[in-house]
C-alpha positions in Angstrom: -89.0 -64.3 -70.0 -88.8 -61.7 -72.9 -90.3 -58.9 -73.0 -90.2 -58.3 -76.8 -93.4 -59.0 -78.2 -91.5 -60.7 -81.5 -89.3 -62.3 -79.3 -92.4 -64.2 -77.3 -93.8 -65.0 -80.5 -90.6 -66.7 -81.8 -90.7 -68.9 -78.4 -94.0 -69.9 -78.9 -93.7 -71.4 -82.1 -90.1 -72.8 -81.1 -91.8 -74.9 -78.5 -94.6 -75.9 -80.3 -92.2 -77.2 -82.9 -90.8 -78.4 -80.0 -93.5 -80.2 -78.9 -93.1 -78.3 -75.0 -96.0 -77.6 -73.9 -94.7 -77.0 -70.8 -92.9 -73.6 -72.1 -95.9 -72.8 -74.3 -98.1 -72.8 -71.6 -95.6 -70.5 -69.4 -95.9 -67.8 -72.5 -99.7 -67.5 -72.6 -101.4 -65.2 -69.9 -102.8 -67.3 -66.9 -105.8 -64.6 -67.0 -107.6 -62.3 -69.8 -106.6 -65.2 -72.3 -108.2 -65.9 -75.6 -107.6 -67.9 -78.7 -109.9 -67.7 -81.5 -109.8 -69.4 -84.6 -111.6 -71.0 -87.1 -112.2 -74.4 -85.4 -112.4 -73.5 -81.5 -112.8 -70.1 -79.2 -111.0 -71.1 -76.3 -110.5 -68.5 -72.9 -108.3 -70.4 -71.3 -104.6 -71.0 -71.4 -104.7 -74.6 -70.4 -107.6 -75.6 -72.9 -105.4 -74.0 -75.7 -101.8 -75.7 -74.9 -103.6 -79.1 -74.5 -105.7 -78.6 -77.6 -102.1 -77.9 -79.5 -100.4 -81.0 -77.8 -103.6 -83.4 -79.0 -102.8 -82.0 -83.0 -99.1 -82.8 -81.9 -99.9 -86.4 -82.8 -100.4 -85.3 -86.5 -98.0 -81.8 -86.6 -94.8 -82.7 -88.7 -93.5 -78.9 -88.9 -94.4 -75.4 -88.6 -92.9 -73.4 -91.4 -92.4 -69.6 -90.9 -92.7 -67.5 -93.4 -93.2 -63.9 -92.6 -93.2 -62.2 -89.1 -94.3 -58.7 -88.5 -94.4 -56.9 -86.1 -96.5 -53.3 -84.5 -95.6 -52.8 -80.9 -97.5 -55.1 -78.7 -98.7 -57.0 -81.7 -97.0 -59.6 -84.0 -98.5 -61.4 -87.1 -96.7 -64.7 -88.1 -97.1 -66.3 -91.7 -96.5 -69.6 -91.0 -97.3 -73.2 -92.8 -98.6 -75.7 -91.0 -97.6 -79.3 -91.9 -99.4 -82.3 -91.1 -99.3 -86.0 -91.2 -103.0 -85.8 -91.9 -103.0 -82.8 -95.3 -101.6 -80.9 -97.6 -99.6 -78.1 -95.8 -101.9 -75.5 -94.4 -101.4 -71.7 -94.7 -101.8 -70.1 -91.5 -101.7 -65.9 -90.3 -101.4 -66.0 -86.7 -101.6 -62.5 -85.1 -100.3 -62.8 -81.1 -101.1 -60.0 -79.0 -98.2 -59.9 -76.3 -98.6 -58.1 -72.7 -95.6 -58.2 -69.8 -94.4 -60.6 -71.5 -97.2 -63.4 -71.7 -99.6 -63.9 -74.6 -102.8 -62.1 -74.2 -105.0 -62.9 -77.3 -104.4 -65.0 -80.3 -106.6 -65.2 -83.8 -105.3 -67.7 -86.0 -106.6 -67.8 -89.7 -107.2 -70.8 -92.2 -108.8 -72.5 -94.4 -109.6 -76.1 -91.8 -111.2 -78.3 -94.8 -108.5 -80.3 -95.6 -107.5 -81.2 -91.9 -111.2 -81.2 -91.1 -111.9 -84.1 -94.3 -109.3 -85.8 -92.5 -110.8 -88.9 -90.2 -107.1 -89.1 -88.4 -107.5 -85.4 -86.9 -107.0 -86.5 -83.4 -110.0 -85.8 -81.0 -110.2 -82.8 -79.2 -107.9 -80.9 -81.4 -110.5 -78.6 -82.7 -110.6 -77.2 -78.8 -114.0 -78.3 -77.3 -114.5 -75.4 -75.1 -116.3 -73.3 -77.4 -116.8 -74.1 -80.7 -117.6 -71.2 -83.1 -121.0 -70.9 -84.6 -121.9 -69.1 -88.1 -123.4 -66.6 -86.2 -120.9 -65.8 -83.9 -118.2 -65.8 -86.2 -120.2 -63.2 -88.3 -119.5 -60.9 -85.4 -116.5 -61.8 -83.6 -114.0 -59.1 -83.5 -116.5 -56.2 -84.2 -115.6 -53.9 -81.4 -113.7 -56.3 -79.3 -110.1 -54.3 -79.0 -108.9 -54.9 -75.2 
């Protein structure tokens, strides 16, 4: 697996485009693993790759825009197109340790896909959804 946190990042979205989940899943962190965006906050690596292969159903393409890149850390600019909306712009920042993906924060605007009564169920990520008043305070102070 490579080491290169761009490179990791690059395989991630090339198997999600893919649609296998199977080498998504082997690029997240089995441990200290966390996805927060604006629909789920998930701390588990199997929750998140079976939350992405549910919104599969409705995923037509994942356009990359912009990739950048500060040592362990890579933001992608990516839109996401559905069966279900009107492309979706998306900044995903990756953090990438040894290899594996460590953290992930993904950021958009989820009214269209959420107006949508085909987004399949359990896309959204059931383990935690995010509150107004925890996302008020997520990621004040909470650097690993």
């Amino acid at each position: 697996m490579a080491d290169d946190a761009e490179k990791v990042a690059a395989a991630y979205f090339r198997a999600w485009r893919a649609r296998d989940f199977t080498a998504l899943r082997a690029l997240l962190a089995d441990e200290e693993f966390s996805y927060t965006g604006p629909l789920a906050r998930l701390d588990d690596a199997d929750v998140c790759r079976d939350s992405l292969a549910r919104m599969a159903s409705v995923t037509t393409d994942l356009v990359i825009r912009k990739t950048f890149k500060a040592g362990d850390d890579v933001m992608t600019w990516l839109d996401l197109h559905t069966t279900i909306a009107a492309p979706t712009a998306v900044a995903n920042w990756m953090r990438v340790r040894d290899g594996r993906i460590t953290d992930i924060q993904a950021v958009y605007d989820p009214r269209a896909l959420l107006a949508s009564a085909d987004l399949p169920p359990g896309a959204r990520g059931e383990q935690e959804p995010m509150g107004a008043e925890e996302s008020s305070t997520r990621g004040k102070g909470n650097a690993r």
